[in-house]
N, C-alpha and C positions, 0 to 999 in steps of 0.2 A: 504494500500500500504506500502512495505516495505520501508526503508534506501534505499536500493541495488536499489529497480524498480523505485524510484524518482532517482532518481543519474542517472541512465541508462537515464530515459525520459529528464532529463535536457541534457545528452552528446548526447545524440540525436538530441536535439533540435538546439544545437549549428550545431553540423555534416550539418547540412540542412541551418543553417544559412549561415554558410561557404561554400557549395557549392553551393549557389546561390550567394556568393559575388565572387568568382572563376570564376563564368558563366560571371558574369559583365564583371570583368576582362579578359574575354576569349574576349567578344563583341569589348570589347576597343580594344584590340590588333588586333583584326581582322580589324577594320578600320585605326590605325593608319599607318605610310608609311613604305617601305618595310623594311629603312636602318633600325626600329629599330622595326621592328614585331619580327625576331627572335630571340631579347634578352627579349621579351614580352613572346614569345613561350614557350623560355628554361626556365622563372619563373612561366609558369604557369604549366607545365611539372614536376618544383618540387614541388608544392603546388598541385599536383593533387596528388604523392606520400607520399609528407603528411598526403595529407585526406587519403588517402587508410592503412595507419598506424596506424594512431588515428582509423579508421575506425575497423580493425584488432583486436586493446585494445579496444577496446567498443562490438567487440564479445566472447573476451576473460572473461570481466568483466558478460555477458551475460549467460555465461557457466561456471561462476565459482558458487561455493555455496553460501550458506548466508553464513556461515563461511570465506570463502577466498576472497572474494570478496576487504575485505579490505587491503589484503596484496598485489594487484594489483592497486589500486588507486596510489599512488607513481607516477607509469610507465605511466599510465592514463595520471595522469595531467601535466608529462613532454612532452607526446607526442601532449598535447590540448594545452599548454605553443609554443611549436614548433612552430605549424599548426598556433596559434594565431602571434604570434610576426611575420612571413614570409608571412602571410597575410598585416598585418598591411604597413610591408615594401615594398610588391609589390606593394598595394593602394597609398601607396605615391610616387612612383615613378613612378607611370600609368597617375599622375593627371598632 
């Protein structure tokens, strides 16, 4: 296995970890009361278009060569920095 296809299967693995703490976060907000579901909504709404971004750089990384590959990580791990830290903050503000 290459640098590139372990790097790929680790952003993967997060991508999946992330969207089942998203889904959590979807559950919570579906039960909690109405005054404050849709401020639950609008962050799970951008933590959905985060994943879908991160998501985006992880098919870009996917399609690049063993050559380029490395000059896409950068972007990568700003966009998995993003998606991690606006998870983090919607978890604590869901508890």
């Amino acid at each position: 296995m290459s640098l590139k296809q372990a790097y790929e299967q680790k952003l993967k693995a997060q991508l999946d970890e992330w969207k089942t703490e998203i889904d959590k976060l979807k559950a919570r907000a579906d039960k909690a009361e109405a005054d404050v579901q849709l401020e639950y909504y609008k962050q799970i709404e951008t933590l959905r278009e985060k994943q879908e971004a991160a998501h985006d750089k992880l098919r870009e990384l996917e399609n690049a060569g063993e050559d380029a590959w490395e000059d896409l990580k950068a972007g990568i791990e700003s966009a998995w920095d993003d998606l991690r830290d606006s998870i983090k903050s919607a978890t604590s503000r869901f508890k």
